[in-house]
MDAnalysis code that builds the backbone (N, CA, C; Angstrom):
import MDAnalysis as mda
import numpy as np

u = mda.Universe.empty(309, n_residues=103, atom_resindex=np.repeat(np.arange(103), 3), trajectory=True)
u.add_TopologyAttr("name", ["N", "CA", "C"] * 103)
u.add_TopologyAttr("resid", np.arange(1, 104))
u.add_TopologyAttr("resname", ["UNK", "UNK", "UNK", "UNK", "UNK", "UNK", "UNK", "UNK", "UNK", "UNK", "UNK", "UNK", "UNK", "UNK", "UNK", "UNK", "UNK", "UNK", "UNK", "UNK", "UNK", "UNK", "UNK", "UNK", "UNK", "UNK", "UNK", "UNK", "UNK", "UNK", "UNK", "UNK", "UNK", "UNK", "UNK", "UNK", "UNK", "UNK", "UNK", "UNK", "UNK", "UNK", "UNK", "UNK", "UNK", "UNK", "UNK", "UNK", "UNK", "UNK", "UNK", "UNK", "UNK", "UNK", "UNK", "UNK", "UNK", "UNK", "UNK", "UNK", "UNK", "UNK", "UNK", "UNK", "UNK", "UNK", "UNK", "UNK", "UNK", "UNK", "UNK", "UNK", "UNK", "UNK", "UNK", "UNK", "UNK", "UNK", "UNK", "UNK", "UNK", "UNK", "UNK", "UNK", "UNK", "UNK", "UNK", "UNK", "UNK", "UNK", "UNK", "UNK", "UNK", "UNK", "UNK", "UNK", "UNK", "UNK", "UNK", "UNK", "UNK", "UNK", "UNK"])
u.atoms.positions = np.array([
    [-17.083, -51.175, 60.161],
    [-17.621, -49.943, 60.699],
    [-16.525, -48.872, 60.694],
    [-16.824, -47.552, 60.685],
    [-16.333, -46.582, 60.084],
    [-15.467, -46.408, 61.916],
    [-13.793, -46.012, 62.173],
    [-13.431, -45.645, 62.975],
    [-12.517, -44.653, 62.822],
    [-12.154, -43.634, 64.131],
    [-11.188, -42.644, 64.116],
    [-9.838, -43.286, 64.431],
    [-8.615, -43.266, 63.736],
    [-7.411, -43.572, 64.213],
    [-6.491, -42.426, 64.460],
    [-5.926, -42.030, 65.852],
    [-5.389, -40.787, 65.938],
    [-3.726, -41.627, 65.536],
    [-3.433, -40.564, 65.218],
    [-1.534, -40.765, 64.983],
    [-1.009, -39.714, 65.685],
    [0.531, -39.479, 65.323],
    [0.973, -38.578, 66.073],
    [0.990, -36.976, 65.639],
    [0.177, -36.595, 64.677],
    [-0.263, -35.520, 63.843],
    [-1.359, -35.155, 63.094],
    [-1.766, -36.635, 63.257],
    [-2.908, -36.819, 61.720],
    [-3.962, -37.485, 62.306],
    [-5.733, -37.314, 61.969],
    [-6.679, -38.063, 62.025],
    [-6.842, -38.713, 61.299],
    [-7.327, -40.379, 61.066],
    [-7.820, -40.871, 60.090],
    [-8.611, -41.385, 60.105],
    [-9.945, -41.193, 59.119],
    [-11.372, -41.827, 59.165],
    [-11.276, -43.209, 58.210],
    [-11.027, -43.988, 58.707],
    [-10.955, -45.200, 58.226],
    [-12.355, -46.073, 57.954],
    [-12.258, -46.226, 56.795],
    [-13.891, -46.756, 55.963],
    [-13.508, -48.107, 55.343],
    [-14.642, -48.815, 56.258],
    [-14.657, -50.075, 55.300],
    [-14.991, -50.174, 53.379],
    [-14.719, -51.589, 52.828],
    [-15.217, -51.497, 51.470],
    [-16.167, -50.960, 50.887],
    [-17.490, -51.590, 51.955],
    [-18.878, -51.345, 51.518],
    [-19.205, -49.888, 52.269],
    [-18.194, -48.928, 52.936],
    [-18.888, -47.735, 53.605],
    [-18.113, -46.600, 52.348],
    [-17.159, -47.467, 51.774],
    [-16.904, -46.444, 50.964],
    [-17.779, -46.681, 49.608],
    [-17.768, -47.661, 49.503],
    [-19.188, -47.998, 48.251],
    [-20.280, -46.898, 48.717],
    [-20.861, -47.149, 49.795],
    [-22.180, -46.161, 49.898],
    [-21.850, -45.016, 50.462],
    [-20.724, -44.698, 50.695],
    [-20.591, -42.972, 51.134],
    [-20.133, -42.485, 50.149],
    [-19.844, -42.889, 49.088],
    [-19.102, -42.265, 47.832],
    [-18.015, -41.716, 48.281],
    [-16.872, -41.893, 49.177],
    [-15.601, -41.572, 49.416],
    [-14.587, -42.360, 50.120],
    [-13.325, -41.945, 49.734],
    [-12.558, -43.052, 50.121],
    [-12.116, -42.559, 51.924],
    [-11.218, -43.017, 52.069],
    [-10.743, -42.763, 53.461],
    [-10.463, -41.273, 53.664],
    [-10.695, -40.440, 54.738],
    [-9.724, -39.587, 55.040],
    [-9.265, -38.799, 56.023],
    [-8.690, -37.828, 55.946],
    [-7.342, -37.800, 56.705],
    [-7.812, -36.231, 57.220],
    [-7.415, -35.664, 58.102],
    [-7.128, -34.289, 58.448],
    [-5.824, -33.821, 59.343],
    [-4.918, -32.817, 59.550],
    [-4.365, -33.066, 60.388],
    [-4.351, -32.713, 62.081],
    [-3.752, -32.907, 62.618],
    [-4.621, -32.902, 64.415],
    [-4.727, -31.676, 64.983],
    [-3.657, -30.398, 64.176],
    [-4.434, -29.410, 64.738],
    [-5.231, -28.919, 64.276],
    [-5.795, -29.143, 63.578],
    [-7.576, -28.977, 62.923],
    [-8.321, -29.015, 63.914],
    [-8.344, -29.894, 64.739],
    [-9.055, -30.508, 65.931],
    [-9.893, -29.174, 66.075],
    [-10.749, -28.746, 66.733],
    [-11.387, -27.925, 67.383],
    [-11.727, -28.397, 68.484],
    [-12.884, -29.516, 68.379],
    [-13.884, -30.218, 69.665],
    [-13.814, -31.490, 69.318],
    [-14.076, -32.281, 69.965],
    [-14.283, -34.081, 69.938],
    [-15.230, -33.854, 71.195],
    [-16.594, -34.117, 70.795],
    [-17.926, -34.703, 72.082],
    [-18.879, -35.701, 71.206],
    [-19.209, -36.472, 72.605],
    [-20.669, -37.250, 72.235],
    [-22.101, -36.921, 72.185],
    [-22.679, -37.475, 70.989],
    [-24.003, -36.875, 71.367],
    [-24.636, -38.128, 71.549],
    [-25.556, -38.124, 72.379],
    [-26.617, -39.838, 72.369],
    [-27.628, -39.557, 71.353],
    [-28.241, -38.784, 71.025],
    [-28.920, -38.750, 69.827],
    [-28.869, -38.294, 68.589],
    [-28.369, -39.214, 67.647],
    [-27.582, -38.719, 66.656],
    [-28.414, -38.111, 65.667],
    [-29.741, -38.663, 65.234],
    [-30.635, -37.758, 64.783],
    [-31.568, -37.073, 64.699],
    [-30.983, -36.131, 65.867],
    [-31.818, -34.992, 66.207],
    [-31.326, -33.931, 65.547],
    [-31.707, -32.596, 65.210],
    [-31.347, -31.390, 64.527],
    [-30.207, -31.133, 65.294],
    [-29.873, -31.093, 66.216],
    [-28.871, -30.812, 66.891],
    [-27.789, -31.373, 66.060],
    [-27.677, -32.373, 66.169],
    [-26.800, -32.855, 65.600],
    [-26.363, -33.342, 64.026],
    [-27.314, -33.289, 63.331],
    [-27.505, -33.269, 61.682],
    [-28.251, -32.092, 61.034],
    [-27.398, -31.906, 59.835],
    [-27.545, -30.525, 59.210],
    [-27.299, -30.441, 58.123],
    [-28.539, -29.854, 57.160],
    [-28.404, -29.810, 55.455],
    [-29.036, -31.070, 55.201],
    [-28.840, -31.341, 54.162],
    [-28.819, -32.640, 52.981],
    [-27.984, -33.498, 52.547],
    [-28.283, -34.431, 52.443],
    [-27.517, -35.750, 51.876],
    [-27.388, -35.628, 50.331],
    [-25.515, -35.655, 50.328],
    [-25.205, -35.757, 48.752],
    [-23.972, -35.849, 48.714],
    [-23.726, -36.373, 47.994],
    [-23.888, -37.799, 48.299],
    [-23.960, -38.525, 49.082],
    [-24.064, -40.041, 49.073],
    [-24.331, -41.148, 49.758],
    [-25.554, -42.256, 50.179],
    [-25.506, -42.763, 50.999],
    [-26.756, -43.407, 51.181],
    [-27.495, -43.183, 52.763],
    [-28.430, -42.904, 52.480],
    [-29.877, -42.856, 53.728],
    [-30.870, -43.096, 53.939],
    [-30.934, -44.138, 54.962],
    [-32.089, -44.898, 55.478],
    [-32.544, -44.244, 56.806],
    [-33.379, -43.693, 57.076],
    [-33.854, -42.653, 58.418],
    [-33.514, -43.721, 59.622],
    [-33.013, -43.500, 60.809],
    [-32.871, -44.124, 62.489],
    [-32.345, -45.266, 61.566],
    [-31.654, -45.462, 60.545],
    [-31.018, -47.628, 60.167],
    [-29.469, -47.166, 59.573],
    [-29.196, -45.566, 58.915],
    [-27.989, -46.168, 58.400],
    [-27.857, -44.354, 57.461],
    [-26.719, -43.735, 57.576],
    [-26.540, -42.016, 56.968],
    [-25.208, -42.511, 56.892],
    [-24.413, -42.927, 55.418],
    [-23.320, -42.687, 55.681],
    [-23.120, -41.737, 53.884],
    [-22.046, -40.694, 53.879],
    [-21.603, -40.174, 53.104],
    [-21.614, -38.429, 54.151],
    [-21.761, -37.578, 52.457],
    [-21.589, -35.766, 53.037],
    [-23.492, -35.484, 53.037],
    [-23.191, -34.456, 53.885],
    [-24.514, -33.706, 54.450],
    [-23.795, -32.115, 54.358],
    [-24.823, -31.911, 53.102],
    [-24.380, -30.368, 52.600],
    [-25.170, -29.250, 53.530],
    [-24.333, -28.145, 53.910],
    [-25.395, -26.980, 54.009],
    [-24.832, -25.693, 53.487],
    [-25.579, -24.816, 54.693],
    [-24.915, -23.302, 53.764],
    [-23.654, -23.265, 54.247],
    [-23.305, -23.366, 55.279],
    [-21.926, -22.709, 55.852],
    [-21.036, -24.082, 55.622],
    [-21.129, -25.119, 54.625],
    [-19.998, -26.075, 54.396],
    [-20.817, -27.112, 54.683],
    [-19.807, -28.714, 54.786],
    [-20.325, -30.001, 55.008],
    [-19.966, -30.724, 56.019],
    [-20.242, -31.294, 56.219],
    [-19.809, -32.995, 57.320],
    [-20.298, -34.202, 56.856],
    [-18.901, -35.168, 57.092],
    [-19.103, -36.639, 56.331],
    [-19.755, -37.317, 57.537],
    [-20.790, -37.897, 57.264],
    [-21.516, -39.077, 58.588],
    [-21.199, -40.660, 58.318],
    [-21.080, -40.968, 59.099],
    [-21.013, -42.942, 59.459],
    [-21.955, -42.915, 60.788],
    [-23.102, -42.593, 60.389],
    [-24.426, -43.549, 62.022],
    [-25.050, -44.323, 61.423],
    [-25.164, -45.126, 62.245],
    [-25.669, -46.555, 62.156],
    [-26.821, -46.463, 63.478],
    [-28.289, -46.864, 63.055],
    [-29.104, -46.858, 64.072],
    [-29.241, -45.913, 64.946],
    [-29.475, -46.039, 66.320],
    [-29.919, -44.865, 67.568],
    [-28.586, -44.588, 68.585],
    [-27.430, -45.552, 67.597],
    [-25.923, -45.366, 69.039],
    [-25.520, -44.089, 68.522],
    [-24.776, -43.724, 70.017],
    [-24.205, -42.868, 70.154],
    [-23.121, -42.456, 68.984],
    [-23.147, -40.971, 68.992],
    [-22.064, -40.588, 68.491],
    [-21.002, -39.600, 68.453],
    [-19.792, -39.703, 67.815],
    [-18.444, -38.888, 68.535],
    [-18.269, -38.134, 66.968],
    [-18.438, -36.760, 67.691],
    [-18.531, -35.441, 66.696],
    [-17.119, -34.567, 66.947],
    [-16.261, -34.981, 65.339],
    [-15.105, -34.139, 65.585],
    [-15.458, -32.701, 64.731],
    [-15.208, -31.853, 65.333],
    [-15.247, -30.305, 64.655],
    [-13.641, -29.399, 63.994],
    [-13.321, -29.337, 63.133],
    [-12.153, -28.893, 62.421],
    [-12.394, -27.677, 61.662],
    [-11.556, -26.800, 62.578],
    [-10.843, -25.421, 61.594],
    [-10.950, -25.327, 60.272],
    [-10.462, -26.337, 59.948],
    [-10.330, -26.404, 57.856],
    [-10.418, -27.643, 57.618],
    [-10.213, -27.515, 56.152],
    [-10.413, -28.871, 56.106],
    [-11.696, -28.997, 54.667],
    [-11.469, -30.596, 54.194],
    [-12.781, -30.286, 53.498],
    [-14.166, -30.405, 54.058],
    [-14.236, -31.398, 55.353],
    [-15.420, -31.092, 56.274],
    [-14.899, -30.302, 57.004],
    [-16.339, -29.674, 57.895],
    [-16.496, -29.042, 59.104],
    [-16.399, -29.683, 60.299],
    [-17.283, -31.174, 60.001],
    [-17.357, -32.354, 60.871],
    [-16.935, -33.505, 60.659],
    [-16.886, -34.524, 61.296],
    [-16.718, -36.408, 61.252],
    [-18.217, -36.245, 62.081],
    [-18.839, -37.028, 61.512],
    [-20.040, -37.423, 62.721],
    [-20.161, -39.036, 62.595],
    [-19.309, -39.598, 63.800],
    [-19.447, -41.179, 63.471],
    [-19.561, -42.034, 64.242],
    [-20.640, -43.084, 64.464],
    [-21.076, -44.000, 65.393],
    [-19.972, -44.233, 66.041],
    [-19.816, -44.731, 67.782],
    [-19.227, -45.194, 67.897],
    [-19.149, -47.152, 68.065],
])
């Protein structure tokens, strides 16, 4: 399962074999003052919290969204799994906007 590892500068979205198989990307990285926000949402797919289209990756509706979710104003990479909760990082720059990832 997909987790955040903070360091002493750097975020890292650490992806298993098979999450990088179906998200079409490898691990990655931003650095920490990117940070903007880190919150939870309990419902991860509600509009609130997901935005645009899937492209790449793989999606199964309420079972499994992992890869980028395009829109107009940029993207965010997802790892949810089912109806758990999830921890939404928001970044300044960067090639996402977001992390949106089960916890």
């Amino acid at each position: 399962m997909a987790k955040v590892i903070e360091s002493k500068d750097k975020l890292t979205l650490q992806l298993s074999f098979w999450e990088k198989i179906f998200a079409l990307h490898n691990t990655l990285s931003v650095d920490k003052s990117s940070l903007i926000e880190k919150k939870v949402a309990q419902k991860p797919w509600s509009s609130e919290v997901l935005k645009g289209t899937r492209a790449p990756g793989t999606g199964f509706p309420f079972l499994i969204l992992l890869g980028t979710m395009r829109y107009k104003d940029g993207k965010d990479f997802t790892a949810i799994y089912k109806k758990r909760p999830v921890e939404i990082y928001t970044f300044k720059d960067g090639p996402f906007k977001r992390w949106i990832v089960s916890k």
